[in-house]
LONU-585801 format. One record per residue (C-alpha): x, y, z. Coordinates in nm, 3 decimals. Example, Ala and Ser with C-alpha at 12.3 -4.5 7.8 and 13.67 -1.06 7.14 Angstrom:
2
[[1.230, -0.450, 0.780]]
[[1.367, -0.106, 0.714]]
# end
This chain:
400
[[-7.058, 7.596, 9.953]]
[[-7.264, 7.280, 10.083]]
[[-7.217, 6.971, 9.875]]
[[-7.540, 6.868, 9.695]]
[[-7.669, 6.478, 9.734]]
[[-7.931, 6.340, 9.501]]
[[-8.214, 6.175, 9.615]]
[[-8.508, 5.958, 9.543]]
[[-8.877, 5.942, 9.572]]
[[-9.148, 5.716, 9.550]]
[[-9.455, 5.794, 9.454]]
[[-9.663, 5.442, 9.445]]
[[-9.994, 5.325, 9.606]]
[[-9.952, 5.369, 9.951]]
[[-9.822, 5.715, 9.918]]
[[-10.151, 5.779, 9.741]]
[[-10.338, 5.609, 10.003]]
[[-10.191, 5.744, 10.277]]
[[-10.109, 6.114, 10.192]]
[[-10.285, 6.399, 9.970]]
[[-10.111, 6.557, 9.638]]
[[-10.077, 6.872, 9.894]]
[[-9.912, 6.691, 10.163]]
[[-9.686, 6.506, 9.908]]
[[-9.563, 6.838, 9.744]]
[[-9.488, 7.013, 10.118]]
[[-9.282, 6.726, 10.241]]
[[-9.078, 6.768, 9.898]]
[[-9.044, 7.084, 9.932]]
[[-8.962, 7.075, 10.272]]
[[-8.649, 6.888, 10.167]]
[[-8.521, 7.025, 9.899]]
[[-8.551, 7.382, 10.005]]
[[-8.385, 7.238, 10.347]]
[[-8.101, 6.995, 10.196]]
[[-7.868, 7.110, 9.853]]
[[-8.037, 6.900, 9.630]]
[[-7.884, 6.801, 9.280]]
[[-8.058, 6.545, 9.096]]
[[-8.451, 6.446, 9.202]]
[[-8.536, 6.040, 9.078]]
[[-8.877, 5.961, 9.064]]
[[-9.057, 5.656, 9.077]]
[[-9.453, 5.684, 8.998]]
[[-9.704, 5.480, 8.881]]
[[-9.970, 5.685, 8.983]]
[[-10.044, 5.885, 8.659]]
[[-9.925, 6.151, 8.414]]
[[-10.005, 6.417, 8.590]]
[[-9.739, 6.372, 8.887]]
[[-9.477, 6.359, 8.630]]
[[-9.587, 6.654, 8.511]]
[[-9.626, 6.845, 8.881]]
[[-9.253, 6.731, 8.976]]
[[-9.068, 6.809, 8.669]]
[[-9.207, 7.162, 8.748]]
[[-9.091, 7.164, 9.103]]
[[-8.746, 7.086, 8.962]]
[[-8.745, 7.357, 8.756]]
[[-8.836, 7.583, 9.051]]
[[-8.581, 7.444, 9.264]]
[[-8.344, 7.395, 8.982]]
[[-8.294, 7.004, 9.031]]
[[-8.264, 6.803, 8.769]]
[[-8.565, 6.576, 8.763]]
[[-8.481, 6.176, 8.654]]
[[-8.688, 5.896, 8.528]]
[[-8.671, 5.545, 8.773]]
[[-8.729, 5.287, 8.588]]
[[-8.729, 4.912, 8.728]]
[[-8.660, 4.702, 8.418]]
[[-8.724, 4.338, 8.515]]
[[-8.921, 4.345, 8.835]]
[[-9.202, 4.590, 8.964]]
[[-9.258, 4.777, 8.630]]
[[-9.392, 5.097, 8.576]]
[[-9.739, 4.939, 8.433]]
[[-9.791, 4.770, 8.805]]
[[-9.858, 4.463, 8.573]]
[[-9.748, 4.093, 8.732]]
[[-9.582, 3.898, 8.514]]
[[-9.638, 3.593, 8.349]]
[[-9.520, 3.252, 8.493]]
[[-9.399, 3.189, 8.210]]
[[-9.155, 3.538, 8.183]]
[[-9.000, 3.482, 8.537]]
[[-8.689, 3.315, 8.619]]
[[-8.686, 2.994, 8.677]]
[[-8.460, 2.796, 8.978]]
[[-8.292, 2.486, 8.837]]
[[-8.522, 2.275, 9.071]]
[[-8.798, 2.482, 8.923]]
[[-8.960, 2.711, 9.147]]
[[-9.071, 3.010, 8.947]]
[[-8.997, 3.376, 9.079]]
[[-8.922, 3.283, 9.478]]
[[-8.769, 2.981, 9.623]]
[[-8.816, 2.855, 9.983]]
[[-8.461, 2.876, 10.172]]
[[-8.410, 3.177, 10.350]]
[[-8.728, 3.349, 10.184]]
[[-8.821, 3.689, 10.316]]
[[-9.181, 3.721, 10.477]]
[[-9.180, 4.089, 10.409]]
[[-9.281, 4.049, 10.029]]
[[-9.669, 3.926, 10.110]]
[[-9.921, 4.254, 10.080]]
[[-9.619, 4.503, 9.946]]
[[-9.696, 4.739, 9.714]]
[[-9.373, 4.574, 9.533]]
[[-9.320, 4.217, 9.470]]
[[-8.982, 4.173, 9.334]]
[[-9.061, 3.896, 9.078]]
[[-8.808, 3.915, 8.770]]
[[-8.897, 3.826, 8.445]]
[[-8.599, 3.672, 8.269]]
[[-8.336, 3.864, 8.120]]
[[-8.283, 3.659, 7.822]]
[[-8.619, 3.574, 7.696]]
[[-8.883, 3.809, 7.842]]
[[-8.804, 4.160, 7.783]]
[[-8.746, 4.337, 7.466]]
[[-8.484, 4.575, 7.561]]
[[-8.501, 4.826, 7.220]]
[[-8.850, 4.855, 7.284]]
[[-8.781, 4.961, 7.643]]
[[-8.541, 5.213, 7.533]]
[[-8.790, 5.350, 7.308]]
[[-9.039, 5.379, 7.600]]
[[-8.809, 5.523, 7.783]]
[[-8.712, 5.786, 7.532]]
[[-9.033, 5.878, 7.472]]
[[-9.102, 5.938, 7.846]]
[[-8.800, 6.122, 7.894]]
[[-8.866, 6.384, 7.578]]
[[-9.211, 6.424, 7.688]]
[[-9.176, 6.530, 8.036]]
[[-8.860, 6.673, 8.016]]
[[-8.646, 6.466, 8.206]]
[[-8.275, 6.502, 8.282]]
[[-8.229, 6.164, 8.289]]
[[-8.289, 5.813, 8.371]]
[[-8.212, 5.588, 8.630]]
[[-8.238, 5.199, 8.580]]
[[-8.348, 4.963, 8.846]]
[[-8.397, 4.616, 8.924]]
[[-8.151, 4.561, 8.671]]
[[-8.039, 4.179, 8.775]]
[[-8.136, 3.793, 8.880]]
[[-8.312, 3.763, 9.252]]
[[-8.146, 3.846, 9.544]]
[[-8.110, 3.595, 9.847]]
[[-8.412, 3.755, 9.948]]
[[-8.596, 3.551, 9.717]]
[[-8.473, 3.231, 9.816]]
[[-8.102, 3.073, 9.799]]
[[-8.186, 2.890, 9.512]]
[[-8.298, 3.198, 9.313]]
[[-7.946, 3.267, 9.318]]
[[-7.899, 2.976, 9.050]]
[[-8.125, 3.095, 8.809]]
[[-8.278, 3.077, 8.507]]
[[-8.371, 2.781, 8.357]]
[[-8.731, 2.900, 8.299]]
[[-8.835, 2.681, 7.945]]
[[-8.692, 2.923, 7.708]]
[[-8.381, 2.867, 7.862]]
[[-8.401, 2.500, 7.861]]
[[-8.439, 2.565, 7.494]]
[[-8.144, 2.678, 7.431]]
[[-7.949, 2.387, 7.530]]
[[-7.780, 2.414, 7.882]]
[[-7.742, 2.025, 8.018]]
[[-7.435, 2.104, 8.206]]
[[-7.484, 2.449, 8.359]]
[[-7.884, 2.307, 8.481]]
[[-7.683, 1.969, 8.603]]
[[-7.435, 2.181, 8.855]]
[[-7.723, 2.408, 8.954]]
[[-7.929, 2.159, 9.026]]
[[-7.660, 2.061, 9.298]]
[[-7.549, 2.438, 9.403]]
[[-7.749, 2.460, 9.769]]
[[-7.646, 2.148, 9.815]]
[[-7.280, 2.219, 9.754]]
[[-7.293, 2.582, 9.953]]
[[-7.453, 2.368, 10.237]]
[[-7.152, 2.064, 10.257]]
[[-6.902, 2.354, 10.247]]
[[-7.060, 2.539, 10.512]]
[[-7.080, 2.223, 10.707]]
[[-6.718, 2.147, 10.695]]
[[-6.687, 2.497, 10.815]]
[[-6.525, 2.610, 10.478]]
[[-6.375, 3.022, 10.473]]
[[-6.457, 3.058, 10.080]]
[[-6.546, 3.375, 9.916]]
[[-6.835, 3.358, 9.639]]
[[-6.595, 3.317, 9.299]]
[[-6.394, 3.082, 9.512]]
[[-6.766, 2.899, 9.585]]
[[-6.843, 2.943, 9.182]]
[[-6.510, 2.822, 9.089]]
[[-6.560, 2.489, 9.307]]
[[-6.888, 2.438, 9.244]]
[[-6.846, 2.456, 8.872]]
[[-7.070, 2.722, 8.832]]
[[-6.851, 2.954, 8.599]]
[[-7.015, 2.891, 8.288]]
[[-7.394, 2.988, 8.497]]
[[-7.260, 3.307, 8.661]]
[[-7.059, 3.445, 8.341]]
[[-7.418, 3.385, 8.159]]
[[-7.625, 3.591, 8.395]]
[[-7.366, 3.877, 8.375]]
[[-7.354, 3.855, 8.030]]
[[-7.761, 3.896, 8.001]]
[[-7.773, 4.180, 8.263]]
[[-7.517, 4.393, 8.077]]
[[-7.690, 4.308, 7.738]]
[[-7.991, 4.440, 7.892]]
[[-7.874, 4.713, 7.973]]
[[-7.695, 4.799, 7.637]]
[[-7.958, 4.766, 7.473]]
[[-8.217, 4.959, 7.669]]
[[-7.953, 5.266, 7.648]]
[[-7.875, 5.245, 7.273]]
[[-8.223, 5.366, 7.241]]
[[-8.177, 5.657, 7.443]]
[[-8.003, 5.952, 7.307]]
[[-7.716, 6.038, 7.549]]
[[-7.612, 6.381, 7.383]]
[[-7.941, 6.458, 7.530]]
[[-8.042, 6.238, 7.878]]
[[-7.760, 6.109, 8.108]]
[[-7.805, 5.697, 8.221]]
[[-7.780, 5.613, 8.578]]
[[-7.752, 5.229, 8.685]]
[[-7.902, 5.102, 9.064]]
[[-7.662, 4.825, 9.145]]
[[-7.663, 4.604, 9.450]]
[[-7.347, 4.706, 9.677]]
[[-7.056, 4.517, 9.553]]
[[-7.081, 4.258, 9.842]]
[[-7.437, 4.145, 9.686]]
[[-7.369, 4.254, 9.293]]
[[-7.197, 3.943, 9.209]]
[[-7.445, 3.683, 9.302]]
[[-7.727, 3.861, 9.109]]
[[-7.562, 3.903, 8.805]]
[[-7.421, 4.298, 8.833]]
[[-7.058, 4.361, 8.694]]
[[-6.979, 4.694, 8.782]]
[[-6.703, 4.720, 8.549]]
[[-6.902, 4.555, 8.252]]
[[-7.212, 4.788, 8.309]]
[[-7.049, 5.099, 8.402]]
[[-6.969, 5.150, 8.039]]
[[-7.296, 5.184, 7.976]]
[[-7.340, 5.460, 8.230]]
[[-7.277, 5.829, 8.316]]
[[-7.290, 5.736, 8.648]]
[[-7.363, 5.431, 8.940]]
[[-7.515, 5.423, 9.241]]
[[-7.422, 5.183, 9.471]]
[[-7.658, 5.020, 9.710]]
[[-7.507, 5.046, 10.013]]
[[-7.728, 5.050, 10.272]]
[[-7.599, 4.856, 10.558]]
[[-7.886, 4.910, 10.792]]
[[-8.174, 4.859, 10.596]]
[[-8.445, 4.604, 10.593]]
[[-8.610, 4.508, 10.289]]
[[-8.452, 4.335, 9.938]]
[[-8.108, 4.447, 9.827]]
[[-8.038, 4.571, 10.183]]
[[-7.710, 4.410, 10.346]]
[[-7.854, 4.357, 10.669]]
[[-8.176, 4.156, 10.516]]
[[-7.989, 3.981, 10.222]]
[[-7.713, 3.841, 10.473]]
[[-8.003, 3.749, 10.667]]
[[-8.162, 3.556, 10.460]]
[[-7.860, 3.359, 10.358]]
[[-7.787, 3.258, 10.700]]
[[-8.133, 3.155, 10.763]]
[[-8.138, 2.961, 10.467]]
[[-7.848, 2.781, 10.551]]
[[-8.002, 2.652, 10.888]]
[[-8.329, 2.580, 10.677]]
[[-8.151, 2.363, 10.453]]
[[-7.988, 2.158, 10.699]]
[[-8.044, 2.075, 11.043]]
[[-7.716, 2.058, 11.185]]
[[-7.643, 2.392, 11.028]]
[[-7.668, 2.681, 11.356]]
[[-7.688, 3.034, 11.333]]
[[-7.317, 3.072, 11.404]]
[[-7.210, 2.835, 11.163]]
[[-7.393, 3.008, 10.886]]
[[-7.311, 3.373, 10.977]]
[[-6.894, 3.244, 10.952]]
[[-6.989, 3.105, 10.634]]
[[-7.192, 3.379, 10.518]]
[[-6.932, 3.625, 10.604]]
[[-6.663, 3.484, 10.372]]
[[-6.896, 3.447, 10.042]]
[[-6.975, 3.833, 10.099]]
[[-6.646, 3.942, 10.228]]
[[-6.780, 4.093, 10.553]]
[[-6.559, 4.150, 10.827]]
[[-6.549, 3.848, 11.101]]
[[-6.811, 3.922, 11.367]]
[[-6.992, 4.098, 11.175]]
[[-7.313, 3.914, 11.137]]
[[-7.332, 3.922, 11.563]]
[[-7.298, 4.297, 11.507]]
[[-7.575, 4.254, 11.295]]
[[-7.834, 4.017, 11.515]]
[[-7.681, 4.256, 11.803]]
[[-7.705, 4.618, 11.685]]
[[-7.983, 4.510, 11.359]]
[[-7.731, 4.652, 11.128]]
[[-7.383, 4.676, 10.965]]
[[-7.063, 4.907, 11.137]]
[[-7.020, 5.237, 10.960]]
[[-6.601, 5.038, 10.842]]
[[-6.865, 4.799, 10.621]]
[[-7.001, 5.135, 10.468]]
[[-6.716, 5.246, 10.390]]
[[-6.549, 4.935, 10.287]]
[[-6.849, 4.864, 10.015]]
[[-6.795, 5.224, 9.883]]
[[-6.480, 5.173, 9.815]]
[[-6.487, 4.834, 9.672]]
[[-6.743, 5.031, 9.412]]
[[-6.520, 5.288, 9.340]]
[[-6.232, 5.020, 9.225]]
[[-6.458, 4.808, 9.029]]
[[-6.625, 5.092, 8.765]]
[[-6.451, 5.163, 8.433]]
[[-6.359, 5.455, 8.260]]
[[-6.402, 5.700, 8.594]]
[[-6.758, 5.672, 8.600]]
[[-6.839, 5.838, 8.907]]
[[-6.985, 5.645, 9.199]]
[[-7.275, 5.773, 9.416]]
[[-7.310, 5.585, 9.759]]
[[-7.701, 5.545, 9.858]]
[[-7.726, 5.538, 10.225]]
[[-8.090, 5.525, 10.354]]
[[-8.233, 5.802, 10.611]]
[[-8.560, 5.709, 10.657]]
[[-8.821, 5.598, 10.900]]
[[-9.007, 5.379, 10.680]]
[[-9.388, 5.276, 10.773]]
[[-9.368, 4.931, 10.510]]
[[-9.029, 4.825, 10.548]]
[[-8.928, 4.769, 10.924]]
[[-8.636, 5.083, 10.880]]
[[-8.607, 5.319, 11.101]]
[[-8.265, 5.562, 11.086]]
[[-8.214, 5.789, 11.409]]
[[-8.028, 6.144, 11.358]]
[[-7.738, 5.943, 11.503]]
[[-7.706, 5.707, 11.267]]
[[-7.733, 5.928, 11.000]]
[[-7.450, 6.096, 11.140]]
[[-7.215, 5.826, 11.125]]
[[-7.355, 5.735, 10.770]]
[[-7.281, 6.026, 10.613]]
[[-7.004, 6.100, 10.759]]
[[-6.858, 5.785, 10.628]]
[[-6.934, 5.851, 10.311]]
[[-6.764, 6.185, 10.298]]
[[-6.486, 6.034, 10.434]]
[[-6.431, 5.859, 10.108]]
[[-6.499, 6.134, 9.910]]
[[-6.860, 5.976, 9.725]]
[[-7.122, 6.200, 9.702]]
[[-7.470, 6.061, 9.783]]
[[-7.799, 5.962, 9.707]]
[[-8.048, 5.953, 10.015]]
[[-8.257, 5.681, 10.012]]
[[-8.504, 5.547, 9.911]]
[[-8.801, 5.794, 9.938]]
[[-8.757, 6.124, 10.061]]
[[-9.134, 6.139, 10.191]]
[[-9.007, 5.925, 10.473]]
[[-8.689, 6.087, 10.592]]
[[-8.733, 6.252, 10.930]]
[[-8.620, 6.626, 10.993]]
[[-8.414, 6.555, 11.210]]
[[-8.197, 6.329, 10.957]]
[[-8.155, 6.643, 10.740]]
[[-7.938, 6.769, 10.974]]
[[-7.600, 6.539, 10.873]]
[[-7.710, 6.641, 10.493]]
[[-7.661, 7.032, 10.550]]
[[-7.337, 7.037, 10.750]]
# end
């Protein structure tokens, strides 16, 4: 018998734009009577009634249908946040800083602002939303996203947050003093040509106390969003950055794990667009050379390479080939499976698609290699990160 992968689908504003309910419902249907389909997660903002029309095509195809949820960025409401709500860089920028910022974010349907973990969400009253949702449509499940601080994606110094006012508050003279100086301090290092990984960086640059905070409010988040839901009934799924990444936005897979049935791990090492390897290592580099003039590409990439614990080389593999070797993939998934708790099972996302927002495009090849990659470590998989947009041809390495 086939192995079944999950998979996940977005239905947002383009997708509305750009595609009737009829054509929608083919191309899902399309997939999942083509590839052995388990569980179905489905983001939509674009009213009731598609909840509705999808839980029913699970129970056709018996999938089992699961609520996406973004918690801190990109919300189901489509509402921007406040200024005030978002976290704050220790120099102050609000939301997105300017090293290394990704051009990509200006007319997206998502905007990847994060309100601040600590003061700006009311976590029982999301669970309660969320259990509300899940009873009503008859969900399986649900599957928590943008569950952390900003990537590099968002700016280096995003990575140093929050000190939004509410923060300040609270008393934190030390922890805003050393982030004030972090770029700074990643830039001398990477100037003296320094081989650090990133708690090697935190431990240098005094930035313990600042990291062990933003864990701490991402996993409190979290436990407190799932207290509210009632998990005799719905089974919790977490989104976390792959592990290379999960660190510097606040994600401890072993600390959140316990408050999951299961974790997917982000690791897509070809994709471009936030939380991607390829575009998060990216954007550190570039910040880097954007911070300091003496700083070249080459420089950076070495640098870059030892805070993520990427393989020498393989950022030129990356400017070369526009993506990570198929020894990363494999690498990240395993790093996953050795940092959850408890044997909570690991899924491995691996994106298929040829995306018309996000400049991604997967060829049958590649998905080849991909999944085969993943099977080699014995992780089933999520296919990411809309269905809609995964070619034919890429079902293929899915139905083997």
């Amino acid at each position: 018998m086939q192995a079944k992968s999950d998979t996940q689908l977005v239905i947002g504003p383009y997708e509305s734009a750009n595609f009737s309910r009829e054509e929608i419902l083919d191309r899902i249907k399309r997939y999942v009577e083509a590839v052995p389909t388990r569980r179905l997660i489905i983001w939509n903002n674009q009213g009731d009634q598609w909840f509705e029309r999808l839980v029913k095509l699970c129970d056709v195809h018996h999938l089992e249908p699961y609520l996406w949820y973004p918690v801190l960025a990109d919300r189901m409401d489509k509402s921007l946040p406040d200024t005030d709500e978002l976290v704050r860089s220790a120099t102050w920028q609000s939301g997105y800083g300017e090293l290394g910022l990704w051009d990509g974010f200006v007319g997206n349907d998502e905007n990847f602002l994060f309100r601040c973990p600590e003061h700006s969400i009311d976590g029982e009253e999301e669970g309660r939303e969320i259990a509300t949702t899940l009873s009503r449509f008859g969900f399986a499940g649900v599957f928590l996203d943008r569950i952390r601080y900003p990537s590099p994606a968002n700016g280096l110094e995003m990575l140093f947050s929050c000190f939004c006012q509410r923060c300040l508050e609270t008393g934190l003279v030390h922890q805003h003093r050393v982030a004030e100086q972090a770029v700074e301090c990643m830039v001398a290092y990477c100037l003296e040509g320094h081989a650090m990984d990133w708690p090697t960086f935190v431990q240098a640059c005094g930035l313990g106390d600042l990291m062990e905070r933003r864990a701490r409010a991402i996993t409190e988040v979290v436990k407190t969003i799932t207290g509210g839901v009632d998990r005799s009934r719905f089974s919790v799924g977490l989104d976390l950055l792959s592990p290379a990444l999960a660190p510097l936005v606040g994600q401890d897979y072993g600390q959140l794990s316990v408050c999951s049935d299961w974790v997917k791990a982000m690791t897509y090492t070809r994709a471009i667009g936030p939380a991607g390897l390829p575009l998060e290592a990216r954007s550190m580099v570039t910040g880097l050379q954007e911070a300091h003039r003496e700083i070249g590409r080459e420089k950076a990439s070495r640098f870059v390479e030892g805070l993520l614990g990427l393989p020498i080389g393989s950022m030129e593999d990356l400017y070369q080939s526009g993506g990570f070797s198929v020894d990363v993939l494999r690498s990240e998934i395993s790093c996953a499976q050795r940092s959850v708790r408890c044997g909570v099972p690991v899924v491995a996302g691996v994106e298929l698609v040829d995306h018309p927002v996000f400049p991604t495009r997967i060829t049958a090849g590649q998905a080849d290699s991909m999944i085969a990659a993943t099977e080699a470590t014995g992780t089933p998989v999520i296919t990411c990160w809309n269905l809609l947009y995964i070619p034919k041809e890429n079902y293929r390495s899915l139905m083997r």
